[in-house]
Steps between C-alpha positions, in 0.01 A plus 500: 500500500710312736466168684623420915753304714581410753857399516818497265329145393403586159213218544339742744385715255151554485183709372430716221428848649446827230529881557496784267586869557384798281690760660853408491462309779395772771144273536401130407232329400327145445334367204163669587694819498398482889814712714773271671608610890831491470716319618398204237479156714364179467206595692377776284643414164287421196567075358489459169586142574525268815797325440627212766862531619697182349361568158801519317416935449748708426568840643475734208163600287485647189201769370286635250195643414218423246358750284245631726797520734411221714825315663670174406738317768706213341704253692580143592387237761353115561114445549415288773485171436747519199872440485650744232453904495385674161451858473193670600317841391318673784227749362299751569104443278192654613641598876620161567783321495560187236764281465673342120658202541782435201517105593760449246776363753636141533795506744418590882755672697529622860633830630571522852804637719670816464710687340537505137360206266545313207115507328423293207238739400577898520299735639214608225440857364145570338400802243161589355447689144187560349318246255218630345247641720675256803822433662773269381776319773804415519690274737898499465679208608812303536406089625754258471231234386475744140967528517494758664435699232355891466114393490182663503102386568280737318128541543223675337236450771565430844164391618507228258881460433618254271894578509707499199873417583801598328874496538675844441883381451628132399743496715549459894515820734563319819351620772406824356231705665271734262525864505428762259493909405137563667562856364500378168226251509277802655537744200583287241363141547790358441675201741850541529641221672837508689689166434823356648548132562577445866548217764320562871691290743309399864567725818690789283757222393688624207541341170825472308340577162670737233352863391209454324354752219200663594201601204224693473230306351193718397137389439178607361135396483 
């Protein structure tokens, strides 16, 4: 999945577009398994999600699949009309696209201009595990509004999600972005988080912080 831009502006982001390959790449194809012609442009891509420029979304998605292998796009932007972006779930039900809204957000915030840039709210990473005969969800997090803190939204049903929230450290890790051994969580199930506490200063500024300890903080349904 990927979004568009149209300039360095990061505010000129916009659109949720979705591809999938199962071939290594050679072909690609759209949710209705239908064949792309490639080159992939906005003409012929497949939306997921119309999403306005000047919506506050950022350039990076992260993925997963249900159990019956259908796909799951998580991200962040503003609705129009409202003032503050929460994170959003894009998903694939019955050959349409849905949208989950996790309107748990109180501070608004704009991104625009370029280069590199100080977010209050990192970039999300979702997994899904099996729970009982359905899929479970999980949405990691780091939002300045919860201390920046290692945090996580889980969810047992996403067509009627009610969110549980939960806070995975006590203390502050900056402005730490989530990553973690997708090797591990494949064969195992198990979410092993890479942790450092880190400062991300505007337009690749750098920050005259100390070395921090990094930790690997592991996770299980």
């Amino acid at each position: 999945s990927w979004v568009w831009r149209e300039s360095p502006d990061v505010a000129s982001n916009h659109d949720l577009c979705y591809a999938k390959s199962i071939d290594g790449g050679n072909t690609w194809q759209n949710s209705q398994n239908e064949i792309y012609q490639l080159p992939i442009t906005a003409a012929n891509a497949e939306y997921a999600l119309k999403i306005p420029q000047n919506s506050e979304l950022i350039n990076q998605t992260s993925m997963t699949v249900d159990a019956e292998g259908n796909p799951l796009i998580a991200t962040y932007w503003r609705d129009q009309g409202e003032t503050i972006p929460q994170y959003h779930i894009v998903y694939l039900a019955d050959k349409n696209w849905h949208v989950a809204k996790l309107d748990f957000r109180k501070i608004p915030f704009s991104l625009s201009g370029g280069g590199t840039k100080k977010i209050p709210i990192s970039r999300p990473q979702i997994i899904s595990y099996k729970f009982g005969k359905t899929s479970g969800f999980a949405l990691i997090f780091r939002d300045i509004e919860r201390g920046n803190k290692v945090s996580m939204a889980i969810c047992k049903d996403i067509r009627n999600a009610k969110w549980i929230y939960k806070d995975l450290t006590n203390e502050s890790v900056g402005d730490w972005e989530p990553s973690f051994d997708t090797q591990l969580w494949k064969h195992k199930k198990q979410l092993s988080l890479f942790v450092q506490k880190v400062e991300q200063v505007d337009g690749e500024g750098k920050a005259n912080n100390l070395p921090t300890k990094i930790q690997v903080l592991n996770w299980v349904p």
